[in-house]
C-alpha positions in Angstrom: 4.5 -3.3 -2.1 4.2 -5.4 -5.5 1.8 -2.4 -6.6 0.5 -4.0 -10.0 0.0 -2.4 -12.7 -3.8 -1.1 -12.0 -6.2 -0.6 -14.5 -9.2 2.0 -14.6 -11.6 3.6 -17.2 -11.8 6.9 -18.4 -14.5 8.7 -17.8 -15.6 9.5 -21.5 -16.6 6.7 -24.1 -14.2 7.8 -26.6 -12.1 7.7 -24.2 -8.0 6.2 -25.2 -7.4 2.7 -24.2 -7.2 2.1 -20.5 -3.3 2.1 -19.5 -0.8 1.2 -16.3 -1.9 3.7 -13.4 1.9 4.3 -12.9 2.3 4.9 -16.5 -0.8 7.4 -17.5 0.7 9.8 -14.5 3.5 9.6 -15.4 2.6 10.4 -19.1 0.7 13.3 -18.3 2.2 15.2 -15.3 4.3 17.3 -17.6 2.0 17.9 -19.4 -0.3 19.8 -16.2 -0.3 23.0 -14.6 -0.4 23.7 -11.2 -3.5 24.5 -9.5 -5.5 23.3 -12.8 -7.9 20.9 -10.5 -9.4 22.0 -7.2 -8.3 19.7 -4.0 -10.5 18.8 -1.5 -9.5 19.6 2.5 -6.3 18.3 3.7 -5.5 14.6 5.1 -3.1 13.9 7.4 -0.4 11.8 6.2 0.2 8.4 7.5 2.6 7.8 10.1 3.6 6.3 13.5 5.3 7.8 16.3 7.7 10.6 15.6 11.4 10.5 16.4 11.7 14.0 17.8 15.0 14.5 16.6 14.5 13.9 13.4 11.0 15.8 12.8 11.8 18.7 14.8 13.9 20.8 12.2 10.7 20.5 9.3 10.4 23.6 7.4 7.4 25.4 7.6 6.6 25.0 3.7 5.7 21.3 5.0 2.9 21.9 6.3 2.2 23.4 2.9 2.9 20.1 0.9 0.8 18.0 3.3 -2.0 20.3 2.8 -1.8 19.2 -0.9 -2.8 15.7 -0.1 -6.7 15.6 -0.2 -8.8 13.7 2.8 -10.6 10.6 1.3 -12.8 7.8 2.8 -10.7 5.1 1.7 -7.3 7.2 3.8 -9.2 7.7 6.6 -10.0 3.8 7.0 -6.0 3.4 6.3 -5.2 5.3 9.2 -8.1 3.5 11.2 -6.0 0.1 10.6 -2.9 1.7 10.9 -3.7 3.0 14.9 -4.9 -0.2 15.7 -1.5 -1.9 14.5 0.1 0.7 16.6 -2.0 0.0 19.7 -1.5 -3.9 19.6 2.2 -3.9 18.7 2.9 -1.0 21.1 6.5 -1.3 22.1 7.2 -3.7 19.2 7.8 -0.6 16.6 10.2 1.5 16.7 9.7 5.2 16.7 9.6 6.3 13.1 13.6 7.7 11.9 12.1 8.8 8.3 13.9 11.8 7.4 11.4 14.7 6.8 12.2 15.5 3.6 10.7 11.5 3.0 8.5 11.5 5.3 6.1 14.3 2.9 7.6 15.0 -0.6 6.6 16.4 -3.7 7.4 17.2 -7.4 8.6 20.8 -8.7 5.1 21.8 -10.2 2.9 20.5 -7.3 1.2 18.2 -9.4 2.1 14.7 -7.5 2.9 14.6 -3.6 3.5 12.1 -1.4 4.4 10.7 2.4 5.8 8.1 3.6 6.7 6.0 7.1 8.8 3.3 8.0 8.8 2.1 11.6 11.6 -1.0 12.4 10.6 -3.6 14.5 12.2 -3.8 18.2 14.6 -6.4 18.7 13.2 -9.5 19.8 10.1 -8.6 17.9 8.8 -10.6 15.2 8.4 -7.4 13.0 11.1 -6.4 10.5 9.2 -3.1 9.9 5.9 -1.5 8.7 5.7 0.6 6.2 3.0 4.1 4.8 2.5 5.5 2.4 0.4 8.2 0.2 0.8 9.0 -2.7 -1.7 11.8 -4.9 -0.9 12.3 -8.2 -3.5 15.0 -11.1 -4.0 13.5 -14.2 -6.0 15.6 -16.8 -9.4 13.5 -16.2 -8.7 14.6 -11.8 -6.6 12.4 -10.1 -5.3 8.9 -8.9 -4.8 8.5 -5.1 -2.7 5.2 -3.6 -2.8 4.2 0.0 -0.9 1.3 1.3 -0.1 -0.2 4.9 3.1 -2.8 4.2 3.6 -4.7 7.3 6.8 -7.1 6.8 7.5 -10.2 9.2 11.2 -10.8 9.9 13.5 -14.4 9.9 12.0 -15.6 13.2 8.3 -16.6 12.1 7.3 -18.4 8.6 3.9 -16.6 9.0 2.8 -14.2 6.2 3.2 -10.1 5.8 0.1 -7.9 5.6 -0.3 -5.6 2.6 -2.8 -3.4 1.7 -3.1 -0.8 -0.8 -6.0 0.7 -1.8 -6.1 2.9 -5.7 -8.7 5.4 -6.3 -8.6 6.5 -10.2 -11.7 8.4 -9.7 -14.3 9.6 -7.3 -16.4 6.5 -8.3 -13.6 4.0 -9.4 -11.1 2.1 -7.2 -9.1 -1.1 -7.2 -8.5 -2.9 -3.8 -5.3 -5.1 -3.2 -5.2 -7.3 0.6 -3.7 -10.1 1.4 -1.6 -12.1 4.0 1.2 -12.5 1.6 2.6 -15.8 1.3 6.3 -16.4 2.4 6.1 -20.3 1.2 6.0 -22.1 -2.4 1.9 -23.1 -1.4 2.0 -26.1 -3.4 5.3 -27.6 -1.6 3.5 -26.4 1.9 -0.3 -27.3 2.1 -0.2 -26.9 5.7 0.9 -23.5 5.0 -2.6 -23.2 3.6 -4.0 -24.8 5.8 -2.6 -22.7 9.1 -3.2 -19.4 7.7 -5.6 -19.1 4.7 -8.1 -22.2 5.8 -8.7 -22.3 9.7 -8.7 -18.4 9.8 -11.4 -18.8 7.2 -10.0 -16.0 5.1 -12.0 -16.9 2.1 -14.6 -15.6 3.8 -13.6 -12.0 3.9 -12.8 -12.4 0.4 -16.6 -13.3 -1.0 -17.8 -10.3 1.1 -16.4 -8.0 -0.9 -16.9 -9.8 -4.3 -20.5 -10.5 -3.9 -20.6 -6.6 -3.8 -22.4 -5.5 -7.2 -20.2 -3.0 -7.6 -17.0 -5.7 -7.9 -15.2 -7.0 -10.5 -12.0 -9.5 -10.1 -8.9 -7.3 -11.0 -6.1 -9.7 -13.1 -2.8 -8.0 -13.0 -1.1 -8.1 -16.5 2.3 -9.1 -14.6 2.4 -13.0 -14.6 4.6 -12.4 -11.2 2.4 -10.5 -9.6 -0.1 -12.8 -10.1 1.7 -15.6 -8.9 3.1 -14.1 -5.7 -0.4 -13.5 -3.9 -1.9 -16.1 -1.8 -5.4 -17.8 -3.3 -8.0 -15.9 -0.8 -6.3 -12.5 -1.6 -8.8 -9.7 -1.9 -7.8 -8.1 -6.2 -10.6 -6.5 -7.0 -12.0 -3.1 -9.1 -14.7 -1.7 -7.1 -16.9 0.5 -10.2 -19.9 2.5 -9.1 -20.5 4.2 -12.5 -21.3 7.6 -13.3 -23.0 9.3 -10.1 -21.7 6.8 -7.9 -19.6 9.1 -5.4 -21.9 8.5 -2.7 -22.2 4.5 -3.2 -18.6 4.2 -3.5 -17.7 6.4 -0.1 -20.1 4.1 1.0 -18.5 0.9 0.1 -15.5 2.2 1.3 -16.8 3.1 4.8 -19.0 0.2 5.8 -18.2 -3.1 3.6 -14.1 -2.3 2.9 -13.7 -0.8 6.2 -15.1 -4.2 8.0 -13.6 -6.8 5.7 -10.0 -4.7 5.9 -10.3 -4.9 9.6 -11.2 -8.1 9.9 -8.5 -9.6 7.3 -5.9 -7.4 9.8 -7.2 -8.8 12.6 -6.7 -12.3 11.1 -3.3 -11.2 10.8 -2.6 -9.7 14.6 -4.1 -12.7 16.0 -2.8 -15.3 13.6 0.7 -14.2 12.5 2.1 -11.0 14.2 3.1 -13.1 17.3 4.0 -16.5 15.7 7.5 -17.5 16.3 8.4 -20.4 14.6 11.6 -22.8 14.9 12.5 -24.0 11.4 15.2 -25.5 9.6 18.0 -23.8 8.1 17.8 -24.6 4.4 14.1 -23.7 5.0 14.7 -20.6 6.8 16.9 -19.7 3.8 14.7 -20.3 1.1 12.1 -18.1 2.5 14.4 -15.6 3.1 15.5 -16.1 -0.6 11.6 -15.2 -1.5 11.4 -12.2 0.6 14.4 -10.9 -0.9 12.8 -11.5 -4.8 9.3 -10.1 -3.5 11.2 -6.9 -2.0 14.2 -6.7 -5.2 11.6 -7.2 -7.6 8.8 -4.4 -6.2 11.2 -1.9 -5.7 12.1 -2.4 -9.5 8.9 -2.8 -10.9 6.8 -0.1 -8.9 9.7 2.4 -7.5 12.9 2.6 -9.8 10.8 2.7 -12.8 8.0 5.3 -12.1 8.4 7.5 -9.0 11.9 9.5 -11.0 9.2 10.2 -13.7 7.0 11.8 -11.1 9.5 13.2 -8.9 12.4 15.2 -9.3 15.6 12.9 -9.7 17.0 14.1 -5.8 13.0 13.4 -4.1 12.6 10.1 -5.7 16.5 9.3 -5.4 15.8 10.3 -1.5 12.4 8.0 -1.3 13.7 5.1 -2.8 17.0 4.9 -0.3 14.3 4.8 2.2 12.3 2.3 0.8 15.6 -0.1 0.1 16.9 0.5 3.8 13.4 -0.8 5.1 13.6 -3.6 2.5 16.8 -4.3 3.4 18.4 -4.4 -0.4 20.6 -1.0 -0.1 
């Protein structure tokens, strides 16, 4: 996940210094009451197939908490990516075993709710596991929405992971993080670059969306985070201004929508299926990397903000899921 510390700008001019994403809800959530902002219709939450004996005993307030998470443009082109992983990997995921008290939670006052879905890869597969998740948090200026689609290779291929997650800090306002994360030191490995980021042209997708107007480069304040991504990853702050509801749905829809599926498409073709013999101490120190990347996310982005917008036992709950997927119980 690796979720940065993502930057937007308040609405009014006098407006306080722009802060961490993670760090303004967190701020503020005590600080709202419930029901204070009006939500827009229900989205489903992302997700896989269901493990019936695990989903069949959900309450019936859950269907409550997952009508708290509003339907937005940039969701609905998650879940569009997220079926067609599905349909190409087919029997290569395992039905989803999230718990259902994971699989859609949410804080005592109502103000921040969330889902998420892990499915394992199959043995023999290639996949270690693919992760969901939502997240919709109210903030005093409306709210900040996170999407992300975590898809995580396992020991048997060099090839890189897919991660997308998608930030909307406002109805006009969003920052875009996609990549085909590295799994190689890139200046030890130029045919790394060369196999994945050159011949699949990747750059390409990359100068769609950054010839957009509306686009700015986003720069991470976290020097790590920074240096983890690969050089044609997709870090950007798409800003449509006051009005701009309509453009941004827009982007979202058509430009996003295309260059997203196209960068995952990249990845089906390119990486999903690439099994790769390698050399132990090689094997190992990619291995080594995953386990930084995953150790060091989950400490950044998970351990440090979701107990400060979550009860302890939800985000205590959340994060055993996350580590069991990441492998770092």
């Amino acid at each position: 996940m690796l979720r940065p510390d993502h930057y937007f700008r308040s609405p009014p001019a006098t407006a306080p210094a722009p802060r961490s994403v993670s760090v303004l809800a967190v701020r503020t959530l005590s600080h709202l009451r419930p029901g204070t902002l009006p939500l827009p219709r229900a989205a489903p939450p992302l997700r896989g197939k269901t493990s019936n004996t695990v989903r069949a005993s959900a309450p019936a307030a859950r269907e409550a908490d997952s009508a708290r998470m509003p339907a937005l443009a940039h969701r609905e082109v998650a879940q569009d990516l997220s079926a067609e992983v599905e349909a190409r990997l087919g029997t290569r995921l395992l039905p989803s075993a999230v718990p259902v008290d994971v699989a859609e939670f949410r804080n005592g006052t109502g103000s921040a709710v969330g889902s998420l879905d892990v499915r394992r890869g199959a043995p023999g597969s290639s996949i270690d596991f693919m992760l969901q998740s939502s997240l919709h948090c109210k903030v005093p200026t409306g709210a900040i929405d996170i999407t992300s689609i975590l898809i995580f290779l396992n020991a048997s291929t060099d090839a890189p992971h897919f991660l997308l997650e998608l930030i909307q800090g406002s109805p006009t306002l969003m920052v875009v993080v996609l990549d085909l994360f590295p799994r190689k030191d890139l200046a030890l490995h130029p045919e790394y670059i060369e196999k994945y980021y050159e011949n699949t042209q990747l750059d390409k997708q990359r100068e769609s969306i950054e010839e957009l107007p509306q686009t700015r480069p986003y720069r991470s304040p976290s020097l790590f985070v920074r240096s983890a991504f690969s050089p044609t990853a997709i870090l950007v702050t798409i800003d449509c201004g006051q009005g701009g509801e309509d453009v941004l749905e827009d982007i979202v829809r058509g430009r996003l929508a295309s260059v997203a599926k196209g960068v995952l498409q990249t990845w089906l073709n390119s990486c999903a299926d690439q099994a790769l013999e390698m050399e132990e101490g090689e094997r190992d120190s990619m291995l080594r990397r995953d386990r930084i990347v995953r150790l060091k996310s989950i400490e950044v982005d998970l351990t440090a903000n979701l107990p400060r917008m979550f009860d302890p036992d939800v985000s205590s709950r959340v994060i055993a899921e996350i580590r069991k997927a990441f492998g770092v119980e």
